[in-house]
C-alpha positions in Angstrom: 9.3 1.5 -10.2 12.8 1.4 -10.3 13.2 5.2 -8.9 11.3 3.4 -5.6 13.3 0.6 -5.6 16.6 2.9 -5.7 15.0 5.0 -2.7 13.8 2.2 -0.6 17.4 0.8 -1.0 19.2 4.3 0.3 16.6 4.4 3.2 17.3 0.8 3.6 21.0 1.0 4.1 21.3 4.2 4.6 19.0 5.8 7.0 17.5 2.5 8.4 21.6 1.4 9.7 21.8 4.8 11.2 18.7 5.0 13.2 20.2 0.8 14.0 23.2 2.4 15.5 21.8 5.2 17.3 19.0 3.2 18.6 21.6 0.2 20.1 24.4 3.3 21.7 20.7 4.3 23.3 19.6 1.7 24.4 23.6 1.0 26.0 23.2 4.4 27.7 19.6 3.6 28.9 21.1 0.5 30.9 24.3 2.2 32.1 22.1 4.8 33.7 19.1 2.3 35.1 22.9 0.6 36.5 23.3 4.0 38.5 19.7 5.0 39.0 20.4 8.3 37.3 17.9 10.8 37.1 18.1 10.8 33.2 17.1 7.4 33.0 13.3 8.5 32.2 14.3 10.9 29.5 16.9 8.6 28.1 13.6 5.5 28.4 11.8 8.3 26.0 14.5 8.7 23.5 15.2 4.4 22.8 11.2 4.9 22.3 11.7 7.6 19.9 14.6 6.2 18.0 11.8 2.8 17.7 9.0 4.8 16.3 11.6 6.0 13.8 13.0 2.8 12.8 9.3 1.6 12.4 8.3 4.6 9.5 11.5 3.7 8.2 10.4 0.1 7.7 6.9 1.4 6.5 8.2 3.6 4.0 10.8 0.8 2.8 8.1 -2.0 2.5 5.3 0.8 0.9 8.5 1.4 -2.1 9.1 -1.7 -2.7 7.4 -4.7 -1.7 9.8 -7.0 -2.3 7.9 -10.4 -1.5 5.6 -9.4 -4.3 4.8 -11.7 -6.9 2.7 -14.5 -8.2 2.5 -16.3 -5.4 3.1 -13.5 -2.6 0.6 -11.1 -4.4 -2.5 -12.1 -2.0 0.1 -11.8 1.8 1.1 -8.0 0.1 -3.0 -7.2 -0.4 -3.9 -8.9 3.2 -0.7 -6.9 4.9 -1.9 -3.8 3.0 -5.2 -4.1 4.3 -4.2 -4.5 7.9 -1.3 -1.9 7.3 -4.4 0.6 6.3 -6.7 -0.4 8.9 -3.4 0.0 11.6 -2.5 3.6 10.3 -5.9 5.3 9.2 -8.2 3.9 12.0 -10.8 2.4 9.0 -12.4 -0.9 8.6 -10.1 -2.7 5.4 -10.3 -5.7 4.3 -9.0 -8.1 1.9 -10.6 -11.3 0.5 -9.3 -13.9 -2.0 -11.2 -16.6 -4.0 -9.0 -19.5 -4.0 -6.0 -19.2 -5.9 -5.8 -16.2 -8.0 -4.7 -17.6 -11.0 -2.0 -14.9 -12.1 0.7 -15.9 -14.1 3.4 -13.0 -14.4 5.1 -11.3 -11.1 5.2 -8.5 -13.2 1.3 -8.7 -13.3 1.1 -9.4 -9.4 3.7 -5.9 -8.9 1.0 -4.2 -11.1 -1.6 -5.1 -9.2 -0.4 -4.2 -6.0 0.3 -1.2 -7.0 -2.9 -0.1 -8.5 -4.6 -1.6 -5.3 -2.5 0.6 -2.8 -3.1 3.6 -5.3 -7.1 3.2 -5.0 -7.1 2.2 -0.9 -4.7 5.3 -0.1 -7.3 7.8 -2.7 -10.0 6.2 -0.4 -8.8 6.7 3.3 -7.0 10.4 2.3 -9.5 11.6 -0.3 -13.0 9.8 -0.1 -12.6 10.3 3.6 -14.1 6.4 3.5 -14.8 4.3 6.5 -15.0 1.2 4.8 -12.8 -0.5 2.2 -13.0 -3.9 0.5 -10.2 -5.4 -1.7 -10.9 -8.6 -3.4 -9.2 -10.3 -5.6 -11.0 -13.3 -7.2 -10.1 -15.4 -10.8 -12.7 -16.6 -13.3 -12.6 -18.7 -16.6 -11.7 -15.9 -18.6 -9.3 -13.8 -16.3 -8.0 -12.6 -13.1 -9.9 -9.8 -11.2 -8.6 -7.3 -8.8 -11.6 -4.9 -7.0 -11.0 -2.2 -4.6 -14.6 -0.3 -2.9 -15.4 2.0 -0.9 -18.3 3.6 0.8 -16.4 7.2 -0.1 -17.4 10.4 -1.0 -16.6 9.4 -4.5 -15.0 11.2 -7.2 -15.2 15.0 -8.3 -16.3 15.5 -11.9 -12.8 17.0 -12.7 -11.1 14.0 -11.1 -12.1 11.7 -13.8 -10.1 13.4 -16.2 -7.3 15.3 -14.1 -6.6 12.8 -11.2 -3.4 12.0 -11.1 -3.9 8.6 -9.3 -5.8 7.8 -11.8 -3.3 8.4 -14.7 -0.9 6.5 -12.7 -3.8 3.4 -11.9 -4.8 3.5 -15.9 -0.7 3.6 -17.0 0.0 0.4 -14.5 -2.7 -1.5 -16.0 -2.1 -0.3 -19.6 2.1 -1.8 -18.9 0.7 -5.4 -18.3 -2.8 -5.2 -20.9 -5.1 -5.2 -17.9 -8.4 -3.2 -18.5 -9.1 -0.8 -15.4 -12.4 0.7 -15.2 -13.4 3.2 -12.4 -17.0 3.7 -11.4 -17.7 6.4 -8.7 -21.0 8.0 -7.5 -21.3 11.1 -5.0 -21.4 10.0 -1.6 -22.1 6.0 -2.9 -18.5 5.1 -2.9 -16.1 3.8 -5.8 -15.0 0.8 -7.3 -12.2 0.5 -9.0 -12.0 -2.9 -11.2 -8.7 -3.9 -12.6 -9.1 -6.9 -15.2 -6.5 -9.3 -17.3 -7.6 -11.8 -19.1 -6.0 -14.5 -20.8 -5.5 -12.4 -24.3 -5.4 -9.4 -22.2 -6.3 -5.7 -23.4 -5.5 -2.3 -22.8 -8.8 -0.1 -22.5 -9.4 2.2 -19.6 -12.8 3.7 -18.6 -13.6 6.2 -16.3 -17.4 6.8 -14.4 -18.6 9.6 -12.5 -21.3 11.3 -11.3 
């Protein structure tokens, strides 16, 4: 986490105030030439639009590091912008749905949880090759619930044991004593469940077939 937050700041201030300077001396040049009709001006039109999409990944990339506005009470905005972020970028139906107030009490908790529920959505959309994706996030007497499903491919047999999203998914849950459990069928999807309770717990389990 804090190797992300170290890179999101160097594209930040780095990269993201180049690409502001470049894309203001364009965009100077683009109206000194519309000024004298030049017959650049539609090639120079393409660059400022270049030097745009740029800034945009550059913003993606920063917000996907580190989400800064992430924490108890900014947890269910980073899940709905994820959502539409996915949707916006993989051409998929995600969605994200909150019951009330989620009842979290640690920002460290909410980061967590973020985290393991852009972990799961990404291994959905690259991986299951899913259409579909649901992220709910819902609390109950005993505890807080995070749920991520798909309508997937599922998981391989060997991923259960060797995936590395899921190491990371089961370590992020195991930092804050949240139990993650993962079930996946071929072609019937996955669900991956991340629970905390109140006197929280560490286990992590792991269904495939």
């Amino acid at each position: 986490d804090e190797q992300q937050w170290r890179i999101a700041q160097d594209l930040h201030d780095g990269l993201g105030q180049h690409l502001t300077g470049v894309a203001l001396m364009a965009r100077s040049l683009q109206t000194r030439m519309e000024a004298s009709q030049s017959k650049s001006t539609t090639d120079v039109a393409e660059l400022v639009a270049l030097i745009s999409e740029a800034q945009r990944q550059v913003r993606r990339l920063v917000k996907g590091l580190h989400p800064v506005d992430v924490n108890v009470a900014g947890l269910p905005a980073a899940l709905a912008r994820l959502a539409a972020d996915v949707s916006a970028t993989n051409g998929i139906d995600c969605s994200f749905n909150e019951d009330e107030s989620s009842g979290i009490a640690r920002d460290d908790v909410a980061i967590q949880m973020y985290y393991i529920a852009r972990e799961a959505v990404h291994n959905a959309a690259k991986h299951a090759e899913a259409k579909c994706i649901e992220i709910s996030l819902a609390a109950g007497p005993t505890g807080v619930r995070l749920t991520i499903s798909d309508d997937g491919y599922g998981l391989k047999p060997s991923a259960s044991n060797n995936g590395l999203g899921l190491r990371i998914m089961q370590n992020r849950a195991q930092s804050v004593g949240a139990n993650l459990t993962v079930d996946s069928s071929a072609r019937k999807g996955t669900v991956v469940s991340c629970f905390i309770s109140r006197s929280g717990g560490d286990r992590c389990r792991i269904v495939s077939s």
